[in-house]
N, C-alpha and C positions, 0 to 999 in steps of 0.2 A: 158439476156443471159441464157437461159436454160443450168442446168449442170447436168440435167439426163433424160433419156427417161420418158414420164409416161406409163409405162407398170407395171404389178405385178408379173412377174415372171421372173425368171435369165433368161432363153437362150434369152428372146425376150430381153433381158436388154443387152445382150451381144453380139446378133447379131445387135441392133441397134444404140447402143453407136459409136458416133464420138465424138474427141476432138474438139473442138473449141473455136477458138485462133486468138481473133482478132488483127488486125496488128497495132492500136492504144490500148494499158493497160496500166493501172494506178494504183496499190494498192491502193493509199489513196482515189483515186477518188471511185473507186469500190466500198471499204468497208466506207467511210464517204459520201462524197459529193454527189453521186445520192441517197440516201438514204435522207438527207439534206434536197436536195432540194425539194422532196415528203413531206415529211413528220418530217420536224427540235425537233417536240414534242415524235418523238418516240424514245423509251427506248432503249440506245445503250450500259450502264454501271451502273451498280450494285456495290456497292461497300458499300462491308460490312463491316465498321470499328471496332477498338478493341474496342472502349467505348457503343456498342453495337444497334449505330445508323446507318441505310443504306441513302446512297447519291446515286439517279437515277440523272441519267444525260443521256442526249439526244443527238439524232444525229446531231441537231445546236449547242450543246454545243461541241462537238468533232468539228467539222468544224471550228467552231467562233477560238477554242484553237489553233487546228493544222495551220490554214490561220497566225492566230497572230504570233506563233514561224517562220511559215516561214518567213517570213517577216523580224523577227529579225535577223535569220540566212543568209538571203540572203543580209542585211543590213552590217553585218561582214565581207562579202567576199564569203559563202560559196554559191558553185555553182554546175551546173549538174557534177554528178561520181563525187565529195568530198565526203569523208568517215565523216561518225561522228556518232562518238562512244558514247555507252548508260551506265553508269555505274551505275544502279541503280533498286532497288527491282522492283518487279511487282505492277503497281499502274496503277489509269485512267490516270495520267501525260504521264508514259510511252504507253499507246496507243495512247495519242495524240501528241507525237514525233515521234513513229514510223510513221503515218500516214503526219507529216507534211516533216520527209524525205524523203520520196515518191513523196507528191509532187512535190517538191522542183528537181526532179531528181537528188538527192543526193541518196549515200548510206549508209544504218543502219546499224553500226557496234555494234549491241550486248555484251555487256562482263558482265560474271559471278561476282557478289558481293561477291563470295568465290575466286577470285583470287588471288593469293599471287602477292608481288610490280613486282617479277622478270617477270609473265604470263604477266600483264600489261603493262609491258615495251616494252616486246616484241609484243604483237599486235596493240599497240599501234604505235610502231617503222614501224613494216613489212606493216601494214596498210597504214601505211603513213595520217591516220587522223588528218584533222585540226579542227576539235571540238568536244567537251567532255561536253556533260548534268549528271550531277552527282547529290549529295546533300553534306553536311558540311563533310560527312566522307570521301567521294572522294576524294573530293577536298585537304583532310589531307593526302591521300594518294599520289594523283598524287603529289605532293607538294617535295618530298621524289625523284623523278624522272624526275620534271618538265626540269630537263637541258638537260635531255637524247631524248626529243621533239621536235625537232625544227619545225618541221610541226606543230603543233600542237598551234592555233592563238587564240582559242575561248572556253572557260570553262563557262560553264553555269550551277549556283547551286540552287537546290528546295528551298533551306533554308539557305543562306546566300551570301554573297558577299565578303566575305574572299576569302583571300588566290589568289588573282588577279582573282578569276571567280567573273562574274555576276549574278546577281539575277534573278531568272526567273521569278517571278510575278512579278518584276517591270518591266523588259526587254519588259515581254508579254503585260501587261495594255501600254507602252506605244507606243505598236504597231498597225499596221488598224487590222479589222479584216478580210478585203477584200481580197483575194490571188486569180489569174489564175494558176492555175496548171500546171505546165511543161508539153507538148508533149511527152510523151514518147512511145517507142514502148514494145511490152511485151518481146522482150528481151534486152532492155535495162538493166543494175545492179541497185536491188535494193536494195539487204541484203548482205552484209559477214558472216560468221559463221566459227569462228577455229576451224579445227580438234583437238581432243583431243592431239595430239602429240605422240601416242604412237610409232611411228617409225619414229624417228628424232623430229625437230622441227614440230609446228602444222603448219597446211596448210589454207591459208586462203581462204574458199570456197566463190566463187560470185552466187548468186543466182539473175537471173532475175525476171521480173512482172510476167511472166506465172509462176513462181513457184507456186503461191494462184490457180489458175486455175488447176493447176494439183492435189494438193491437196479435191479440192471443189467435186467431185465426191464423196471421200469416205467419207467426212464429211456429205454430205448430206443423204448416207445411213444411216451413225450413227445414224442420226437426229430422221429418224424410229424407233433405240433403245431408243430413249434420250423420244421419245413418250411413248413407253409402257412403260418405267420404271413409266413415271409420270402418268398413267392411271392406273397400280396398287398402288401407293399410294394414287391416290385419293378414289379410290375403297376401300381403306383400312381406309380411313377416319383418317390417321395420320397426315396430313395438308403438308407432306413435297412434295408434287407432285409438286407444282411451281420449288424450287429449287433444286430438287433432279435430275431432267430430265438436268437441264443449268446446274450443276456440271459437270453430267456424260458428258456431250458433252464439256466442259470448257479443263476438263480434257484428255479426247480420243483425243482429235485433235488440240486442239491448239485457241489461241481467235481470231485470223484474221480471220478464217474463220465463226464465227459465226455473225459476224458484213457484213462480205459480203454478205448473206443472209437476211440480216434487224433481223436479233435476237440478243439479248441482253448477254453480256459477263458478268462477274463474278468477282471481286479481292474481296480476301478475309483479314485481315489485320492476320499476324501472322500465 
């Protein structure tokens, strides 16, 4: 799916841009699975640890991961439009949840790891979500609120199996790696996001599959800047032109869409 004219100059950009929006979308599909099935060995995640070693992992690896979580999730009960909520830093785990909620036609309920128990409770409550991917500190926190949940069926932890969540490397290893992807259309719900609250309670925005779609035009402009940044540093012979260019675009726009393009995203630890 083309998501910009090739032309080099704005008016012709501007009088020949259409939107298009097919009636079958899929995030996960989009940004992993056709990507996948071209090419499983290409580079979809960087991931630059604090002990100062990087893990590349590929677009089979994102696949093999997100197909296995669904699996486990859909094995629990959760099914299309369940919310399930993310409580956990930026890592490659969290891009391969978000991507295996997607398929799964569930929706990704994002929540800040700066949230106080009372924000928690209440997005968690208003959501009506029935599972929670956290890690050991979550899981100490929901723990504190767990009765105030009743929706709430399925806790799943990076790093332990306290506290009544399950273990996600174990849940994962002993799932297929096989998944079909849910039908979805592109506006079916695939993300919630709270409004900050500042006038009343937050509001829990739904975002459909075209939301990446709409987005994808102005990222791929950027992509242009994310270019010449890294052509002056090569130029400069300072070595930082590989990742100087994936920073600037990690950061301007967001990492779903750099994976929808088949380019490589970024966590950094710390």
């Amino acid at each position: 799916m083309p998501v910009l004219p090739r032309v080099k100059d704005y008016e012709s950009l501007y009088r020949q841009f259409r939107w298009q929006v097919p009636a079958r979308y899929n995030i996960g599909v989009d940004v992993c699975d056709r990507w996948a099935e071209k090419e499983p060995d290409r580079l979809a995640i960087l991931h630059a640890r604090s002990d100062g070693h990087d893990d590349q992992l590929t677009y089979g690896w994102l696949r093999e991961t997100s197909n296995r979580l669904a699996n486990v999730l859909r094995a629990h009960g959760v099914t299309r439009r369940d919310r399930v909520a993310i409580l956990l830093p930026q890592s490659p785990e969290v891009a391969a949840i978000h991507v295996a909620i997607y398929k799964l036609g569930a929706i990704a309920l994002p929540l800040a790891v700066l949230f106080g128990i009372d924000a928690l409770s209440y997005r968690l409550q208003n959501s009506g979500a029935v599972a929670l991917i956290t890690n050991s500190r979550g899981v100490e926190r929901i723990a504190e609120i767990r009765k105030e949940l009743p929706a709430l069926k399925l806790i799943l932890s990076l790093d332990s199996a306290a506290g009544g969540a399950l273990n996600f490397p174990v849940e994962l290893a002993r799932a297929s790696s096989d998944f079909v992807p849910v039908h979805t259309s592109a506006d079916d719900p695939a993300m919630m996001v709270y409004t900050s609250g500042t006038t009343g309670q937050p509001k829990g925005a739904l975002h459909g599959h075209r939301v990446l779609i709409g987005h994808l035009p102005g990222f791929a402009a950027l992509q242009w800047i994310a270019r010449v940044v890294q052509y002056r540093h090569r130029m400069s012979g300072d070595g930082l032109a590989d990742r100087t260019g994936l920073r600037h675009a990690n950061r301007a726009t967001g990492r779903k869409h750099n994976v929808a393009l088949g380019l490589p995203i970024e966590f950094v630890d710390g």
